[in-house]
C-alpha positions as CSV (number, residue, x, y, z in Angstrom):
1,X,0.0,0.0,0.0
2,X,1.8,3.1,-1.4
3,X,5.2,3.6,-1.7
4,X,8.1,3.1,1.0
5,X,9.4,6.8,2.4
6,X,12.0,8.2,0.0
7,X,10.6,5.4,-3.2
8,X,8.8,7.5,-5.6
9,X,7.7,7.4,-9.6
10,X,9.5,10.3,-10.4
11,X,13.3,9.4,-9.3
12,X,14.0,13.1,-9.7
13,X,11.4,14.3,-7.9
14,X,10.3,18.4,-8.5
15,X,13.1,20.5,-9.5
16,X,14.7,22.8,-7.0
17,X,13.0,26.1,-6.7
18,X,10.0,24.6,-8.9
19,X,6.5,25.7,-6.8
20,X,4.1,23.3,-5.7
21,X,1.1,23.1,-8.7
22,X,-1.5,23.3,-6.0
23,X,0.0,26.4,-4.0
24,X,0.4,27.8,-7.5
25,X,-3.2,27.3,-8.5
26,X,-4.5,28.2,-4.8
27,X,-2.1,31.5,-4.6
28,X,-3.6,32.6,-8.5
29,X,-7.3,31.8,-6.7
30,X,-6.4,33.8,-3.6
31,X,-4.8,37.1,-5.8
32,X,-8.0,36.9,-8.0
33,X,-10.7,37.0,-4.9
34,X,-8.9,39.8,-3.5
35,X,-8.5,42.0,-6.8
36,X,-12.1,40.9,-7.7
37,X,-13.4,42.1,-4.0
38,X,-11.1,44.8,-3.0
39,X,-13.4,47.3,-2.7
40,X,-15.5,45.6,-0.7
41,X,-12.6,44.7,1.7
42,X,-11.9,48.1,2.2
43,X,-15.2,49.3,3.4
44,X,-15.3,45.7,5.6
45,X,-12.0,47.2,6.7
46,X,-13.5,50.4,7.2
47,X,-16.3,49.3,9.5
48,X,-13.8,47.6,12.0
49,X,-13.4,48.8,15.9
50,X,-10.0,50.1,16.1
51,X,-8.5,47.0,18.0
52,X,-10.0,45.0,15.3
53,X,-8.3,47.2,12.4
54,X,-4.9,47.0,14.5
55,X,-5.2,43.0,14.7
56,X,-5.7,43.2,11.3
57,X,-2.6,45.3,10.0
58,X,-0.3,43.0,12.3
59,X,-1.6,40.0,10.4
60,X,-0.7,41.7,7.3
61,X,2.1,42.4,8.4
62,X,3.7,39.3,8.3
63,X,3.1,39.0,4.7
64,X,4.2,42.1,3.6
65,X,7.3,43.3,5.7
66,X,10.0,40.4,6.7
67,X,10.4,39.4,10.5
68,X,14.1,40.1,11.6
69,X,16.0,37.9,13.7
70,X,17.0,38.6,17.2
71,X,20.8,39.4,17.6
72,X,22.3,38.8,20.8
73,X,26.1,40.1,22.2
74,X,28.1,38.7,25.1
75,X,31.0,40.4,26.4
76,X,33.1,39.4,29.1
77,X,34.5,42.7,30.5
78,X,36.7,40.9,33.1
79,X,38.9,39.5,29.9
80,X,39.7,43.3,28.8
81,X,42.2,45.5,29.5
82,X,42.0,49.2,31.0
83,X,42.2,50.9,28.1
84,X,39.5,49.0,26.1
85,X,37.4,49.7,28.9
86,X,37.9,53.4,28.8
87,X,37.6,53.4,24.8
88,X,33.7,52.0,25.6
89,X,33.1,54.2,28.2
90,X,34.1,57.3,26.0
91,X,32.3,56.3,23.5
92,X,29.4,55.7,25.6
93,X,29.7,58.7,26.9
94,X,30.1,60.9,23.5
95,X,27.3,59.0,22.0
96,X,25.1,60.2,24.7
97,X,26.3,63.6,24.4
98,X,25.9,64.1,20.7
99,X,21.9,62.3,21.2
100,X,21.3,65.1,24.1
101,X,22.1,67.9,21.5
């Protein structure tokens, strides 16, 4: 009853980068309903309570401007000198100035 994990038909499988035929055909479907019923979206939209409108924009969101990761730094301050010390301070310190003005 259908075919052992890794076995298929099609040795080759779908070329790299090729899309799926069904999330092709359901993305085409998706772009048409919302061209076809924009304006009707935006008086929908329109008629919203403000918290409503603002969970609405954050699900856009995600869709239309790309998450960035989270950087993290470490620093061990015991394992530097004096003088690298003093450079961060200083340039702590100047960077605060020059915000201040």
């Amino acid at each position: 009853m259908g075919l052992q994990k890794g076995n298929t038909n099609n040795p080759n499988g779908r070329p790299k980068g090729k899309p799926n035929k069904a999330t092709g055909s359901i993305r085409q479907r998706i772009n048409a309903f919302l061209s076809d019923n924009w304006e009707q979206m935006e008086k929908d939209f329109e008629a919203l309570e403000p918290k409503d409108r603002l969970l609405f924009y954050e699900k856009l969101m995600q869709y239309g401007v790309p998450k960035l990761q989270s950087t993290s730094l470490s620093t061990n301050y015991d394992l530097m000198t004096d003088e690298q010390l003093n450079f961060i301070i200083e340039k702590l310190l100047s960077h605060e100035q020059t915000t201040e003005n």
